[in-house]
C-alpha positions in Angstrom: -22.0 4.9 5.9 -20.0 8.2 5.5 -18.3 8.9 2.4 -15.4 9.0 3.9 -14.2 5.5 5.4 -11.4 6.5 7.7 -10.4 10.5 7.6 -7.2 11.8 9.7 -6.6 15.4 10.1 -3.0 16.5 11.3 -2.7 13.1 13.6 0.0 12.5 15.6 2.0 10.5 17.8 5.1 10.6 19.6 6.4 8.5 21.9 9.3 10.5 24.4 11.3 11.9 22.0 10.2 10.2 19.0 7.8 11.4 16.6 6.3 8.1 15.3 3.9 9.7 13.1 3.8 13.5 12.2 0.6 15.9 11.0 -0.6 12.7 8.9 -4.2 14.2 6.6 -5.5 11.3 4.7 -9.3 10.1 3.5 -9.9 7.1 1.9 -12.8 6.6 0.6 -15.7 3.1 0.4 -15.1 1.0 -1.6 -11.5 2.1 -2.2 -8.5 -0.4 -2.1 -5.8 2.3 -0.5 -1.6 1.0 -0.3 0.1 2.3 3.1 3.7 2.1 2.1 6.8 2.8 3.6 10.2 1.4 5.2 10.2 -0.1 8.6 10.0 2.4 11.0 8.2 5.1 8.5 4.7 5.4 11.5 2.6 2.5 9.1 1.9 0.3 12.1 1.6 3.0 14.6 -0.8 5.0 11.9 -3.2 1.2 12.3 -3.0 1.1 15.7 -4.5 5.1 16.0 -7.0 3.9 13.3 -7.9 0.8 15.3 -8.6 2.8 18.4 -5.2 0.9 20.0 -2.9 3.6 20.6 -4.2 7.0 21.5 -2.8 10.1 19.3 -0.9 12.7 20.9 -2.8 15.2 18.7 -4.8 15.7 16.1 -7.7 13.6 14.8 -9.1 10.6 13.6 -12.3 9.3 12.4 -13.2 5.3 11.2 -16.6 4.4 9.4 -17.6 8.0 10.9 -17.0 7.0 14.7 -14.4 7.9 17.0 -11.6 4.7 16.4 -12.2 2.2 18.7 -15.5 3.0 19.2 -18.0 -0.4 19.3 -20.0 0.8 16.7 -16.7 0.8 14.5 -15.2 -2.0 15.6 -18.4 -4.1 14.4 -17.4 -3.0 10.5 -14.0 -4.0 11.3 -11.6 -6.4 9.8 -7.8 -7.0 10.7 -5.2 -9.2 9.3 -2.5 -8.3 11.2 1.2 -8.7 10.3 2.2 -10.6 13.6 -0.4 -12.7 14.6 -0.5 -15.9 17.4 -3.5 -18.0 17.0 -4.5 -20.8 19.4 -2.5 -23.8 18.0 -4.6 -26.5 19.5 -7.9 -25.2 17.8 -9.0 -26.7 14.0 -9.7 -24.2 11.8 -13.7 -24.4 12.3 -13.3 -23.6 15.7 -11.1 -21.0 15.6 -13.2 -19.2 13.2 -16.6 -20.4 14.7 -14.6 -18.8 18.2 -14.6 -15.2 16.6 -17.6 -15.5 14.9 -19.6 -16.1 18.8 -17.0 -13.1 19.9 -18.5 -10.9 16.7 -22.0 -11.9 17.8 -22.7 -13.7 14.7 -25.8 -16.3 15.5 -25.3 -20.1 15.3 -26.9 -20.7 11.8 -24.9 -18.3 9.9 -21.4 -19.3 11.3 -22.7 -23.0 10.0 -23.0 -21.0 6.5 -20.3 -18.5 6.6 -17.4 -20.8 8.1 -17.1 -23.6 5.0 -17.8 -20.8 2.5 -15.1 -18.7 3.5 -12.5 -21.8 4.0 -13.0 -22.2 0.3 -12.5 -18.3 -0.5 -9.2 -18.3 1.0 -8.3 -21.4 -0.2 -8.7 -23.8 2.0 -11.4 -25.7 1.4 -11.7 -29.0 3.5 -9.1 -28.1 5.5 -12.0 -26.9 8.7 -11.2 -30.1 11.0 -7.3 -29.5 10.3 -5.7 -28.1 13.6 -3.9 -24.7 13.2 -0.5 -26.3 14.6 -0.4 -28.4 11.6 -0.9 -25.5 9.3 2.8 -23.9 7.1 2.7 -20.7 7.3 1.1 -19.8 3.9 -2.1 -21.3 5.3 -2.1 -19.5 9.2 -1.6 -16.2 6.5 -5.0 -17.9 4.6 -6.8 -18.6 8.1 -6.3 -15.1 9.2 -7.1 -13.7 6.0 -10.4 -16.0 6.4 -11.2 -14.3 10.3 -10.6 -11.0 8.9 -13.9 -11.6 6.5 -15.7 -13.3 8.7 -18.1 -10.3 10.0 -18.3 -9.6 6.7 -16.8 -6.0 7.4 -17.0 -2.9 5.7 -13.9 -1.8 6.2 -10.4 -4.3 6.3 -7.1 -3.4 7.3 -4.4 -5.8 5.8 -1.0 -5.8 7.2 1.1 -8.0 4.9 -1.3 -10.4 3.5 0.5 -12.0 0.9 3.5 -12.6 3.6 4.6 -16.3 3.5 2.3 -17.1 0.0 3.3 -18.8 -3.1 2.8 -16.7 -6.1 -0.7 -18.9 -6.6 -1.5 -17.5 -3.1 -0.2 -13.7 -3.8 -2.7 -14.4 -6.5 -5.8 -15.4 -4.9 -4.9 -12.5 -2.6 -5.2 -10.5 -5.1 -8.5 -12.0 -7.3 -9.9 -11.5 -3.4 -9.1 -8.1 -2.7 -10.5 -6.8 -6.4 -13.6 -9.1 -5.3 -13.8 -7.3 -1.5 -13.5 -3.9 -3.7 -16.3 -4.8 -6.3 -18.5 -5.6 -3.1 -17.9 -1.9 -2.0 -15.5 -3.0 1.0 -12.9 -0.7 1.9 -9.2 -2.2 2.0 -6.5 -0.8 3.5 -3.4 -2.2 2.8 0.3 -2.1 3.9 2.4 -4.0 1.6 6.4 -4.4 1.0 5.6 -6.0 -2.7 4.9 -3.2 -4.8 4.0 -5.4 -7.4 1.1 -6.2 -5.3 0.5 -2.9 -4.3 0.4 -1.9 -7.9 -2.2 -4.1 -9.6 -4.4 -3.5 -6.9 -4.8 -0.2 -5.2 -6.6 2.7 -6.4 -4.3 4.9 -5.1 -1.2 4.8 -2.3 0.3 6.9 0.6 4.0 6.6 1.0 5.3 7.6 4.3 8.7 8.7 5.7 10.0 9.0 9.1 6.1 10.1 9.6 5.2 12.1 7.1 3.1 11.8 4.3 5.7 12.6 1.1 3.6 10.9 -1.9 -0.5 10.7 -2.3 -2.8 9.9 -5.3 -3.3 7.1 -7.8 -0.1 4.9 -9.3 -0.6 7.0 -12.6 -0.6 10.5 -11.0 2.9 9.6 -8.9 4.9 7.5 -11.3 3.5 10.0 -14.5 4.7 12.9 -12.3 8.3 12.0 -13.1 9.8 11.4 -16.7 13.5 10.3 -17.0 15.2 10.7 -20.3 18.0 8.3 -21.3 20.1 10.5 -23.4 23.1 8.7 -26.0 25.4 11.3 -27.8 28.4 11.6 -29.0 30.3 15.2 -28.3 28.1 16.1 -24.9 30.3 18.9 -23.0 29.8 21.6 -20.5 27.6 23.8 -22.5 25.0 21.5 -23.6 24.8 19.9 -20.4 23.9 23.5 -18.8 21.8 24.0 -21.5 20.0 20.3 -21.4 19.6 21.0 -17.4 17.3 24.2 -18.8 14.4 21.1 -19.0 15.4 19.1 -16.2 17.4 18.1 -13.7 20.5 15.9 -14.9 20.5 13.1 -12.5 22.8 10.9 -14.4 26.0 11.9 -16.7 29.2 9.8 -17.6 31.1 9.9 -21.0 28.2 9.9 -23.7 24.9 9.3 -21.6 22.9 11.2 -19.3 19.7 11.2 -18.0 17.4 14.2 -17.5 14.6 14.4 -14.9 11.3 16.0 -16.8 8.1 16.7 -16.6 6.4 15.2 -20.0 7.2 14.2 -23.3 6.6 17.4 -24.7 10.5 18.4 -23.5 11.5 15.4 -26.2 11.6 18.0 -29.5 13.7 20.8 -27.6 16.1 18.1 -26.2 16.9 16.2 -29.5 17.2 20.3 -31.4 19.8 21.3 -28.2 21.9 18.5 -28.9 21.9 18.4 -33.2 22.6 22.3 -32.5 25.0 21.7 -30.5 27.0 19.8 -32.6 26.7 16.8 -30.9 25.7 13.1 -32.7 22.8 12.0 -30.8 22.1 8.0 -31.0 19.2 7.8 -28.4 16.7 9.7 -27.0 15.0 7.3 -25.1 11.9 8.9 -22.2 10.8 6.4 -19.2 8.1 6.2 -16.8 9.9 5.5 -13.3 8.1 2.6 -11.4 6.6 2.3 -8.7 9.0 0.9 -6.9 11.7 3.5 -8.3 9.3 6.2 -7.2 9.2 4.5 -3.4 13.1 4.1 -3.3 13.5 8.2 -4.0 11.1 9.5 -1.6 12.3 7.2 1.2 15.7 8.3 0.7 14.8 11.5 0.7 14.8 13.1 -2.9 11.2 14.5 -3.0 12.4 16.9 -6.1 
């Protein structure tokens, strides 16, 4: 297996007039649990669908488990959960998985073993004879979960998984993804809970309107930007021009601002600008942005 799970170089893919995803370069590497974030409509689904050999790039490249996406060979190391999925209501859940298991090629005696087994991973246990149409939605998100695993893949996409869970479920979701990643299975995972996305990827792409605009781990883009939450009394024009000298002010009404910085270090200089100044400071108080305050900027467009 390459190093290198799934590589993209400069892929892209426009449909008429719309540039669905634009000069995308990514690698992820094995073993790695990866978040694909972004708002609807950001080129997430259409970025799958390239990687899955289901829609054809208008340029660039693309590469999955070193193959050509879509290519058999690939295919074999695949697992998909998609977001949307329609599964054959009439079937129990044995024979819906025992149906994808003869479509993977997987011999008689080990769908015997592999079917009950993974039931009881996803959390359904005894539930095999069970029809799908009698299934809430929580357990069609377990059963999908379950065909995704069955090949036993090297590679899993996962659109949504914890969509329609209980927060027991968003659990087990997780303990089974840090289990998949521990057994040196690649996830890829596109995720609206960012909570989710936080305990359990190694690092995260966020995309807008196509574009790459954050990549790395959750502690190189969240430490990247340090607000302070400044309380003084006597803050004017001057010492907000000279505060903006470490930062940029992104917040300032009567007594409190808050300056944009790069680390702690800025705290000292802050603190002698304002006692200086001649101002009465009562808090100088530096925060991490989260995750999720991180996503919400570079979606709306403030990549300073």
């Amino acid at each position: 297996m390459p190093p290198s799970v799934i590589e993209t170089e400069n892929l892209r893919k426009v449909y008429r007039d719309v540039v669905a995803v634009d000069s995308l370069t990514l690698s992820v590497e094995q073993g790695e649990v990866f978040g694909f974030l972004g708002p609807n409509g950001a080129g997430k689904t259409t970025t799958v669908k390239m990687l899955l050999g289901l829609v054809r790039p208008s340029g660039g490249r693309a590469s999955l488990l070193g193959y050509k996406p879509g290519e058999p060979r690939a295919m074999a190391q695949v697992g998909f959960l998609p977001e949307h999925f329609h599964y054959h209501p009439w079937l129990t859940a044995n024979d819906f998985l025992d149906f994808h298991g003869r479509l993977y090629g997987i011999p008689d005696s080990e769908r015997r073993q592999r079917i009950p087994t993974l039931l009881e991973r996803v959390g359904l246990g005894g539930r095999g004879g069970s029809r799908l149409s009698e299934f809430s939605k929580g357990m069609t998100q377990r059963i999908g979960l379950a065909q995704a695993l069955l090949s036993q893949p090297a590679v899993v996409f996962l659109d949504e998984p914890t969509s329609g869970l209980d927060p027991l479920g968003r659990r087990q979701v997780r303990d089974l993804i840090r289990d998949l990643r521990s057994e040196g299975v690649t996830v890829f995972l596109n995720s609206h809970l960012l909570s989710e996305v936080e305990s359990t990827c190694d690092r995260v792409a966020i995309m807008r309107r196509g574009r790459v605009v954050g990549l790395g781990t959750i502690d190189e883009l969240t430490g990247m930007q340090l607000e302070v939450d400044v309380r003084a009394s006597g803050l004017n024009d001057d010492l907000r021009v000279a505060l903006a000298a470490f930062g940029r002010i992104t917040f300032s009404k009567g007594d409190r601002l808050t300056i944009q910085a790069g680390d702690e270090s800025v705290l000292p200089g802050i603190a002698a600008v304002l006692v200086n100044g001649g101002a009465q400071l009562y808090s100088l108080t530096p925060r991490r942005l989260s995750l999720e305050d991180l996503f919400v900027r570079l979606v709306e467009g403030d990549t300073a």
